[in-house]
Every structure is written in structure tokens, then in C-alpha cells.
C-alpha positions in Angstrom: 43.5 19.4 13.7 44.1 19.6 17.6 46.8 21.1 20.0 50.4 19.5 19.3 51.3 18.6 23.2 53.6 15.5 21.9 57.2 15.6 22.4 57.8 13.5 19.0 55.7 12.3 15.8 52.6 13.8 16.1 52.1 16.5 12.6 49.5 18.3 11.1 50.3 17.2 7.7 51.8 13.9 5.9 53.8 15.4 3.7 57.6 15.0 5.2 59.7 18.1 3.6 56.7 20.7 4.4 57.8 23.7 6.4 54.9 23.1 8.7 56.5 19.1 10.1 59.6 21.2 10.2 58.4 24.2 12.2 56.6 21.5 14.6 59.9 19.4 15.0 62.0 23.3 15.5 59.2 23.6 18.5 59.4 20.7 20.0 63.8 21.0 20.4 63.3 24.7 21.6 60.6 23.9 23.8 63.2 21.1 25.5 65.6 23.4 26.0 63.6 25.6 28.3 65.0 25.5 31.4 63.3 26.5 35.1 60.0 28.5 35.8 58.9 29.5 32.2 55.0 30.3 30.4 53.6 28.7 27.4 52.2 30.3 24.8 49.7 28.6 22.2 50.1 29.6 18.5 45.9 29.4 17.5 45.5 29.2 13.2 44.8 27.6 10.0 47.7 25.8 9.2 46.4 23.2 6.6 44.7 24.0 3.3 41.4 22.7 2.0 41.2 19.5 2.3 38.9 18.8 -0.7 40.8 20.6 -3.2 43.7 18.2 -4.8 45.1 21.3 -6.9 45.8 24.8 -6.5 46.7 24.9 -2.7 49.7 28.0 -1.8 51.0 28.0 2.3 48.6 28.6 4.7 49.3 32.4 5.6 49.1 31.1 9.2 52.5 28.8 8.3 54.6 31.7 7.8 53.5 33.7 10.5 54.3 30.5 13.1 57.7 30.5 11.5 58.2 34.5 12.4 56.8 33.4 16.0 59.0 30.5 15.9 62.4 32.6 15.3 61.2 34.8 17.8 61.0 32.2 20.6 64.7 31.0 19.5 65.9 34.7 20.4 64.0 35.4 23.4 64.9 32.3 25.1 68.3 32.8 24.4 68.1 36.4 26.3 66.0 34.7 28.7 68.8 32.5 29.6 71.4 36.2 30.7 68.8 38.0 31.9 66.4 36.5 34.8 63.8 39.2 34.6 62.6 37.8 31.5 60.8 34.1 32.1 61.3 31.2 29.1 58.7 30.7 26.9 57.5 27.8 25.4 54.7 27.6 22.4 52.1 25.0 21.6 50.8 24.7 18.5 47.2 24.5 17.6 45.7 24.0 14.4 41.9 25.1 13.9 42.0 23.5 10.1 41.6 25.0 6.5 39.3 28.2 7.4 38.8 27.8 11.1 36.5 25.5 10.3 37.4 23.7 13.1 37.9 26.6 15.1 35.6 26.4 18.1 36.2 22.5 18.5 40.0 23.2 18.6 39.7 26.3 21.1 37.5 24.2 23.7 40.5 21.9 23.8 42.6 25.1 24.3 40.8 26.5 27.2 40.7 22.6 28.6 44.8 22.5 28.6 44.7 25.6 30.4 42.8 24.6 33.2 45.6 21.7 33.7 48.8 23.5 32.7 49.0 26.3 35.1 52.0 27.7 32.9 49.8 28.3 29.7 49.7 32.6 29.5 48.1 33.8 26.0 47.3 32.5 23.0 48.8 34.0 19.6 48.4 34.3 15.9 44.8 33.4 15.0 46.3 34.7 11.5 42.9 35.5 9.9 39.9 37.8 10.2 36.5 35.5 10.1 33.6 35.2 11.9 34.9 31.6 12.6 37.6 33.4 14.3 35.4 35.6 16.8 33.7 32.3 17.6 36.4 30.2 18.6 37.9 32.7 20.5 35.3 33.4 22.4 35.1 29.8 23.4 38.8 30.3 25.0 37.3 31.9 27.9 36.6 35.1 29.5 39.9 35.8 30.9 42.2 34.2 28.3 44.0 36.7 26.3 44.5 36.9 22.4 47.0 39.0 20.3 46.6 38.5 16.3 49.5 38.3 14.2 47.8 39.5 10.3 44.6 40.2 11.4 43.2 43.3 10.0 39.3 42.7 10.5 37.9 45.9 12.4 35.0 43.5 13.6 37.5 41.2 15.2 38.2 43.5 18.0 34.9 44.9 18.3 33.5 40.9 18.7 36.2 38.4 19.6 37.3 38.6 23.9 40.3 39.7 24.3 41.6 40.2 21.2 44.5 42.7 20.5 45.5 43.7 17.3 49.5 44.3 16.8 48.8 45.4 12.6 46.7 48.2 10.5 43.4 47.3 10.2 41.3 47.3 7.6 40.6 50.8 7.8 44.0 52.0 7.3 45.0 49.0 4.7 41.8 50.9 2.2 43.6 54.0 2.9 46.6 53.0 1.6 45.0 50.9 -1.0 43.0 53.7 -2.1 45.6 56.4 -2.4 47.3 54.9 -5.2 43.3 55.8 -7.6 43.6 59.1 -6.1 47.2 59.5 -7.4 46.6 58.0 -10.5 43.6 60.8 -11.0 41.4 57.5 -11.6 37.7 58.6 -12.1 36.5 55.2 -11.5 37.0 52.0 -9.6 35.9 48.0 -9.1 36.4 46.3 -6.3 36.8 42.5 -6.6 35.3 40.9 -3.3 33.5 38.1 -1.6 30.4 39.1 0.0 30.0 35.8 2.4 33.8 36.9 3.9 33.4 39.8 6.5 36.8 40.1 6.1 36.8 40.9 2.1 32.9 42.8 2.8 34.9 45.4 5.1 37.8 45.9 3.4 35.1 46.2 0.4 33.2 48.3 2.7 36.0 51.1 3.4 37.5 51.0 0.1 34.1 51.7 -1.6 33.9 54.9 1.2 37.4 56.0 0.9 37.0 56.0 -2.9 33.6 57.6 -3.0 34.9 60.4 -0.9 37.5 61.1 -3.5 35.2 61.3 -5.6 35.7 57.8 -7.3 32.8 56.2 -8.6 32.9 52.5 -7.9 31.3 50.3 -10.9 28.5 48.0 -10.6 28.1 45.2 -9.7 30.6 45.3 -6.9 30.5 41.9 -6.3 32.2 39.1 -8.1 32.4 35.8 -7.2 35.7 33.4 -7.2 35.5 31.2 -8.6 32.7 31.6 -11.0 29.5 31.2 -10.3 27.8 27.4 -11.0 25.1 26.8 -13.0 21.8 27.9 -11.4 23.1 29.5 -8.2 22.1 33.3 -7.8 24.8 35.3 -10.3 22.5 38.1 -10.5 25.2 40.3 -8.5 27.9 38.2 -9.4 30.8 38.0 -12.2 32.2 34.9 -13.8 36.1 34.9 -14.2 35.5 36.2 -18.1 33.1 38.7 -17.3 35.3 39.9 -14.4 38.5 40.1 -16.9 36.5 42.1 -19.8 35.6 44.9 -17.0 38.6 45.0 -15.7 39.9 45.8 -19.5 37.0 48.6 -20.1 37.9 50.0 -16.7 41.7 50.3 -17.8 41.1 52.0 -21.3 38.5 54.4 -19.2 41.8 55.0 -16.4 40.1 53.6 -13.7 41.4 51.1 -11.0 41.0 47.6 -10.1 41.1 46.3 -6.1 41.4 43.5 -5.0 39.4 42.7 -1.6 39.1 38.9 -1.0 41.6 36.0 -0.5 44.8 36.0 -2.1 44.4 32.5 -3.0 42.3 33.2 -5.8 44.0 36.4 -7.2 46.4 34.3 -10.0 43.2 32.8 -11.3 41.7 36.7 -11.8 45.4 37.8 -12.8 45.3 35.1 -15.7 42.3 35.7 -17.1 43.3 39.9 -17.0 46.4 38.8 -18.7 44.8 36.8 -21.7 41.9 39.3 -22.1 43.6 42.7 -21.8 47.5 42.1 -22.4 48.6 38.9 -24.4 52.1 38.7 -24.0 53.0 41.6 -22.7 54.6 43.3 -25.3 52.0 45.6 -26.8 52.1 49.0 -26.1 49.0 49.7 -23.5 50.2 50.1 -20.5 49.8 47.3 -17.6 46.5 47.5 -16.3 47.0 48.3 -12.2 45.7 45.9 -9.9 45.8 46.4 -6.2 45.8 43.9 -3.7 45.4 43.7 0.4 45.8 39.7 1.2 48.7 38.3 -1.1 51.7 38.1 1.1 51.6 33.4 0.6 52.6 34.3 -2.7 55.0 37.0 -2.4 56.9 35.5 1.0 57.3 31.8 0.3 59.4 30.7 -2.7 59.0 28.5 -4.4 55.2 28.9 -5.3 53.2 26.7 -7.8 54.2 27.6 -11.0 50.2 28.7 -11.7 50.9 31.3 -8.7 54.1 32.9 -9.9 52.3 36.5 -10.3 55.6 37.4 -13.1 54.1 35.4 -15.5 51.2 38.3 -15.9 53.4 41.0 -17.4 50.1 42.5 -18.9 49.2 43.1 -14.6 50.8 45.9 -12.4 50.5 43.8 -9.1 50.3 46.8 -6.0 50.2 45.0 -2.7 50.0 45.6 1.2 52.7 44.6 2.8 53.5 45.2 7.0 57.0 44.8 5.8 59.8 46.1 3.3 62.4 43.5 4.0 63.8 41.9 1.3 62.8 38.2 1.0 64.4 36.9 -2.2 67.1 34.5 -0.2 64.8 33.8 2.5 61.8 33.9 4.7 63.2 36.7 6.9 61.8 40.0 6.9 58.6 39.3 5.0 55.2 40.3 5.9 53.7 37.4 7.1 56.8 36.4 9.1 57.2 39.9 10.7 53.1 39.7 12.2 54.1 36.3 13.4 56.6 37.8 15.5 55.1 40.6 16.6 52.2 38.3 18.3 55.1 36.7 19.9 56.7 40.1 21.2 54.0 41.1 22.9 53.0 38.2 24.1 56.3 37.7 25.5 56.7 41.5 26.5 53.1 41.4 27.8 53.7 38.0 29.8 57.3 39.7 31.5 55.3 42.6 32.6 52.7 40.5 34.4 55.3 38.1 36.0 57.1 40.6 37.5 54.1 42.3 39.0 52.4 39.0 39.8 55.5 37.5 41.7 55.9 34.7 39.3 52.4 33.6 38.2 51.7 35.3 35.0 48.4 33.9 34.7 46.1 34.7 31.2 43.8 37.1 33.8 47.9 39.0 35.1 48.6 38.6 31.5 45.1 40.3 30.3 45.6 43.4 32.9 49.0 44.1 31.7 47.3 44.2 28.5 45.0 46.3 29.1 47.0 48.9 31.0 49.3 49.5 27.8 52.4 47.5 27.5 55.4 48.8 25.3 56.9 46.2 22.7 60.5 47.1 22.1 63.1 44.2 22.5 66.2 42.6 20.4 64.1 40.7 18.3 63.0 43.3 15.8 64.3 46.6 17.4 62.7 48.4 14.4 59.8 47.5 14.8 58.2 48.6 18.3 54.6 49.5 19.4 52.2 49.5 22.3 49.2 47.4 22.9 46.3 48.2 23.1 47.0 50.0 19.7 45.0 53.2 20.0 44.6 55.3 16.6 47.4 56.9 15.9 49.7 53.8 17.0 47.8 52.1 14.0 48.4 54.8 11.7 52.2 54.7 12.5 52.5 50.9 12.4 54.8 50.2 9.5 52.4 49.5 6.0 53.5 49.9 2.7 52.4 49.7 -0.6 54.7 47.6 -3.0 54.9 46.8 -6.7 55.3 42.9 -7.3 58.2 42.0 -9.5 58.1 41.4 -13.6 61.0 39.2 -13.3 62.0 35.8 -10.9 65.2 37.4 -9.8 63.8 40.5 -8.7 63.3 40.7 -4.7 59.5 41.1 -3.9 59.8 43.7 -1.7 62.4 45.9 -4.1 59.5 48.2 -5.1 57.7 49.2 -1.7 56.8 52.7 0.0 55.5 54.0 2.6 51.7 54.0 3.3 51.4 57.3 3.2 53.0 57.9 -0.4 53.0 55.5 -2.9 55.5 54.7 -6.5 
């Protein structure tokens, strides 16, 4: 954990051919290259997984949305270099740990470096939606800017300092999750969830009113708990994995619909047990039972996957998912969801910190940085010309971001993003 200032050999992880060591060593030779007066970003996230679990451990999301930010620097550096209005950029890297759960630790060093390095402007990513996250970026400072890459909480906004979304919040992600019930003519719903996550309690929250006010009734118990419950803790509003799996099947017989609110880590340990209880093989003729998703994109962005988290192995499931991107991923990283956030931090970061240096004279400070902010600044560059927006996102700049609702693949071969739409129809 820490901020990676080192010019050579310092990673967050031992493990040589990770993407991580390689995204820290692509840093490091862009960062050199920088030439003249520039600003310094800091990429804030989780970028290592649980350290006490052995097993069972996908890419931090946070991974693939630093590689988005990464290619993003390549290219604005580059234009940087023909066109002296726009300053270089450098990023630092800062890893808060597996949940935040260094998070406050990590942003005290943060807000430390910036009172040496005079060029340090904003801070990016952040990458999830916890109350870990409000915390430690309230202990950045009162005048340091933040802009999330996939952060969707409505609460983060509402509690963390400075904090911009560039996404659809949760809000609009249960709007899009819930219109696929309503077109399905479901009559009733469950919604899989962890209640001590105020991320997966919101989504929850809004999906369970969206849904009611379709007239959906949402089955008790609401809650289920991933994994199961242990012997002698409080299961009185919980589900085990089995107990989940045999609802899920009596929902599907009764055409109702299964969401999924909580961390997409857990979802091919819910899929399997669906898959063994309601489908077999596959090949019987009852339908697949629907399953949609919000927080999946680590296993449909980054190939290869564990072979437990290859989510074609439960033909018995139709997988729906939100996505902030249609581009195909099957060859590579480009264009995926998680990649696409990670750039967009870095756009308006970038296009936030150009504004503020050209009305500053120069200095671009996090306080020049956070006015610009604040007084709306337009993201539209080279980078991802299809992809523009203004921050502060008001309302209907959220509804228009791009969402979509996608169908995950039966087959290996199939792209991941082959079967998306847009969030305001669905397939």
C-alpha cells in the first residue's frame, strides 16, 4: 500500500507478469518522458485483492480502470508535445489496499506529497463506492479535487469533498437494471445484496423502488448473504448459497426476475449454484433463468479469468449486465467498461487541469483546478472523441452518459460486448 514516487522497483504486488507491475513500469517510462512545466495527477484505488484469501481472487476493478487512465496519459502527452496550450501530465500511483481498507492511511500520505510537490493538481479513480471511500477522501483536504472513474454511489457525492462523478449513478444503473422486469411483464423480483455495503444497499434501495413502482413485488427476504452465513451468526434475514439458488428457481417458474446488487466477485459462486439447482447442463427445455447484474465488468473485461469465473460455463443463466461501454473486448482491453471510466477520470482531470492553467497563468493548483470544476468544464478531446461530457454532471448529463444493458456470452469465442443496447431499450 502507499504512493509509488520511485523511478524503479518499487510494486504493489510480487507477482512479476501481473498487469498491475506492468502498468507501474508503463508509468514510470511515460512519466520520464515528460518534458518542461507539466501537473501530476495521483491515480487513488484498490489495486490488490484480499490479502487473506489464497483462492478465488479476479483483477481488482481499480486495475483496469488505471490501465484506461494509463493509455490516456500516452495520448495526451503526445498532443501535449504539438500543442503548448495543453500542459504534460504525469500520474502517481496510490494504492489504498483490498477494500480501501487502507484508505485514510494512504490519502494522509497523499495530501502530505502535495504540500511538497507543488505540481500535484487532482487526484483520480477512487474506482469504488464505500464509505471507506468518503473517508479517505475527505482526509485529502478541503481544496483537493476528486473525479471517480466507476463510481456509481449516489452517497459519494453527497459525502465525500470534492468528488465528481464522470458515470451513471446508481439511480440511473436500477433504471436500466429494472427495465428489463418491466419488459419481461415480470410480476415479481429478488434482489441479491449485501446490507453492510452502501454501495450494494442503494443500488438495492432504488431497484426495490423502481420495481415497486412498476408494480413488481420484490420477494422476502431481500437480503442474502455471500457467502453463506456461518454457524451461529444472525441468518434470520439472510440466505445461504442453496437457499438463494432454490428461490431463484421458484421465482423463474413464477416469471419473475433475479438482480444482482452486490460485488461481482461473488456472482460465479451464486451463478453456480443457479446452474446445478435450476438448469443442469443446459440442455433441458426451460428456458435460462435471467439474472441481472450492475458490478461485473472484472470478469467480462480481463481475459483470461479463473476458470471458476468464466460466466459461459452457466448456460442454465442468462447473464444481463451494466456496462458504460459497448466496445468489443474479445482481442483486448480496449474499449471495455472499466477501461473507458479509467479514462474518462483522466480526461477531465486533464481537460479540467488545461482550463485552470490557462486561467491561472501556469499554476494549476488542486484550489484553480477545483474552480474550474465547479464552473462546468467540457470533456471533449482525441482520446475518446465519442465519448464527451461536462463536469459537474447535472441530471440530464447523467441520463445521456453512455449505459447499456448487455447479454454475456454462452460461448468463449463470443465478444462480451456483442449483445449490448442502449439503456433506454433493452434485447
Amino acid at each position: 500500500m502507499g504512493v509509488d514516487t520511485e523511478t524503479e522497483g518499487c510494486y504493489f504486488t510480487s507477482t512479476e507478469d501481473s498487469l498491475l507491475r506492468d502498468l507501474q513500469d508503463r508509468i514510470r517510462s511515460q512519466n520520464a518522458a515528460v518534458e518542461g512545466n507539466h501537473r501530476t495527477v495521483v491515480f487513488l484505488a484498490p489495486l490488490t485483492a484480499d490479502p487473506r484469501a489464497r483462492t478465488e481472487q479476479l483483477v481488482p476493478a481499480g486495475v483496469l480502470q488505471l490501465q484506461g487512465a494509463v493509455a490516456a496519459q500516452k495520448t495526451w502527452n503526445e498532443q501535449a508535445l504539438v500543442n503548448q496550450d495543453k500542459p504534460m501530465l504525469k500520474i502517481l500511483v496510490a494504492n489504498t489496499g483490498f477494500a480501501f481498507g487502507r484508505g485514510r492511511e494512504v490519502a494522509r500520505q497523499v495530501r502530505r506529497l502535495a504540500a511538497k510537490d507543488a505540481t500535484l493538481s487532482a487526484v483520480i479513480g477512487i474506482t469504488q463506492s464505500r464509505q471507506e471511500s468518503v473517508d479517505a477522501i475527505n482526509d485529502l483536504g478541503p481544496g483537493m479535487p476528486v473525479i471517480g472513474a466507476s463510481v456509481t454511489g449516489d452517497f459519494m457525492a453527497q459525502e465525500a469533498r470534492n468528488f465528481f462523478h464522470t458515470q451513471p449513478t446508481n439511480e440511473r444503473m436500477a433504471e436500466v437494471m429494472a427495465r428489463r422486469a418491466i419488459e419481461r411483464h415480470s410480476r415479481k423480483a429478488l434482489i441479491i445484496y449485501d446490507r453492510e455495503d452502501r454501495y450494494s444497499q442503494e443500488l438495492h434501495d432504488d431497484l426495490a423502488g423502481r420495481l415497486g413502482g412498476a408494480h413488481i413485488r420484490v420477494e422476502d427476504p431481500w437480503f442474502a448473504q455471500v457467502p453463506a452465513p456461518r454457524p451461529g451468526s444472525d441468518g434470520a434475514t439472510a440466505l445461504g448459497l442453496p437457499d438463494l439458488a432454490d428461490s431463484i428457481c421458484t421465482l423463474h417458474k413464477e416469471h419473475g426476475t433475479t438482480f444482482y446488487a452486490a460485488r461481482g466477485s461473488q456472482l460465479p459462486k451464486v451463478l453456480a449454484e443457479v446452474q446445478n439447482a435450476c438448469g443442469g447442463d443446459g440442455t433441458t427445455k426451460s428456458s435460462p433463468v435471467p439474472v441481472v447484474a450492475s458490478d461485473v465488468n472484472t470478469l467480462i473485461d480481463f481475459k483470461p479469468v479463473p476458470e471458476w469465473a468464466e460466466l459461459y460455463k452457466y448456460p442454465a443463466v442468462n447473464l444481463y449486465y451494466v456496462s458504460f461501454s459497448d466496445k468489443p473486448v474479445l482481442n483486448g482491453p480496449e474499449g471495455g467498461s472499466d477501461y473507458s471510466t479509467g479514462q474518462d477520470s483522466f480526461r477531465a482531470a486533464a481537460a479540467a487541469i488545461t482550463r485552470a492553467y490557462a486561467e491561472s497563468g501556469g499554476s494549476a493548483s488542486p484550489s484553480n483546478v477545483l474552480q474550474a470544476l465547479r464552473g462546468h468544464v467540457v470533456v471533449r478531446d482525441g482520446i475518446a472523441p465519442d465519448r464527451p461530457f461536462t463536469l459537474p454532471l447535472d441530471r440530464q448529463e447523467r441520463t445521456s452518459r453512455p449505459i447499456f444493458l448487455c447479454l454475456a456470452p454462452h460461448a468463449p469465442t463470443v465478444d462480451s460486448h456483442a449483445h449490448c443496447a442502449p439503456g433506454n431499450r433493452t434485447r
